[in-house]
C-alpha positions in Angstrom: 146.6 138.5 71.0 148.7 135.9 71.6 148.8 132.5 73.4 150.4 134.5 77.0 148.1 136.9 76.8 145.0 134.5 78.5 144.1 134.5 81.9 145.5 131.7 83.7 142.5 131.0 86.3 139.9 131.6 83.8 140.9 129.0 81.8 141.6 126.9 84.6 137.9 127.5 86.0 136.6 126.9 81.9 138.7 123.5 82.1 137.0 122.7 85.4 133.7 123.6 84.2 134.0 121.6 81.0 135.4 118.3 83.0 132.6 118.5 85.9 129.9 119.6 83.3 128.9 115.8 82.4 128.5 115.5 85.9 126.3 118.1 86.7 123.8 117.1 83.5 123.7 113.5 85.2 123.0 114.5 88.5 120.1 116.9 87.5 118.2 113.9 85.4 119.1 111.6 88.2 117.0 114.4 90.7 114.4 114.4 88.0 114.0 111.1 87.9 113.8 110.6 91.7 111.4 113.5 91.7 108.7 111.8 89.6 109.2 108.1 91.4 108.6 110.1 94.5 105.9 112.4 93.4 104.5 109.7 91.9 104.0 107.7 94.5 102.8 110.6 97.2 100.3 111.3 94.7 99.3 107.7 95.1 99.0 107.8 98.3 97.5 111.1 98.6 94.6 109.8 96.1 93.8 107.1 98.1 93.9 108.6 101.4 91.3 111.0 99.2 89.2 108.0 98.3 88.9 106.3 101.5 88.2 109.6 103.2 85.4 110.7 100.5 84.1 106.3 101.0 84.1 106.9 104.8 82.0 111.0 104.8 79.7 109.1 102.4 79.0 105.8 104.6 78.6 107.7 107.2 76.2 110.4 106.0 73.9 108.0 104.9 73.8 105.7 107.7 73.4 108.7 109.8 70.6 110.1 107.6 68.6 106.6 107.7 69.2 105.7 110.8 68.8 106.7 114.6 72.3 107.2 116.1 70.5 104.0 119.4 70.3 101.9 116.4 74.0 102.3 115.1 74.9 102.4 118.5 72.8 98.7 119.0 74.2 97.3 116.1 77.9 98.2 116.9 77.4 96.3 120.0 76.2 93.3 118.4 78.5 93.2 116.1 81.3 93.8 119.1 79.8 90.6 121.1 79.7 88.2 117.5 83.4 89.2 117.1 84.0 88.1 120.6 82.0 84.9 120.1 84.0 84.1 117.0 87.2 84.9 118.7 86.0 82.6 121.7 84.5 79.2 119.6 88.0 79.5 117.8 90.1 79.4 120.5 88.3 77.3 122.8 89.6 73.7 121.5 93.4 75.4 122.2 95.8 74.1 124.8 98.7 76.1 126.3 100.6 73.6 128.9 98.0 71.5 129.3 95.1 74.2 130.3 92.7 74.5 127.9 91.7 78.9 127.4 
């Protein structure tokens, strides 16, 4: 076998192969890497969308368990009107072109 005898395009495609081949093993760890920011940070997210969910079922089973649902309903409403109140006696003092809110 001698030197004439090789495919041309086969080693052609072998030469393009070996020159792109660096490449190709830096793009894959470069996915890789991008996959576990990424995953890491939907599992993040996922965990505490978990948490607050599980906080929230738990709250809320046990208020509705020791409680009637006029008395949540009664203290939502208070705590509705001291939010206003707050909002009010903080704002009251301010002046927008001369009118006072």
């Amino acid at each position: 076998m001698s030197l004439l005898d090789v495919d041309f395009e086969q080693f052609l495609s072998e030469l393009l192969y070996a020159l792109l081949y660096p490449l190709e093993v830096i793009f894959r760890h470069l996915t890789n890497i991008i996959q576990i920011i990424i995953g890491a940070f939907v599992g993040l997210i996922s965990s505490l969308f978990t948490f607050f969910n599980s906080v929230y079922s738990m709250i809320s089973t046990f208020v509705s368990l020791w409680m009637p649902s006029v008395w949540i309903i009664l203290i939502l409403i208070m705590l509705g009107i001291a939010f206003v109140l707050r909002i009010y006696w903080f704002l009251k003092d301010i002046e927008i072109l001369g009118n006072k809110i």
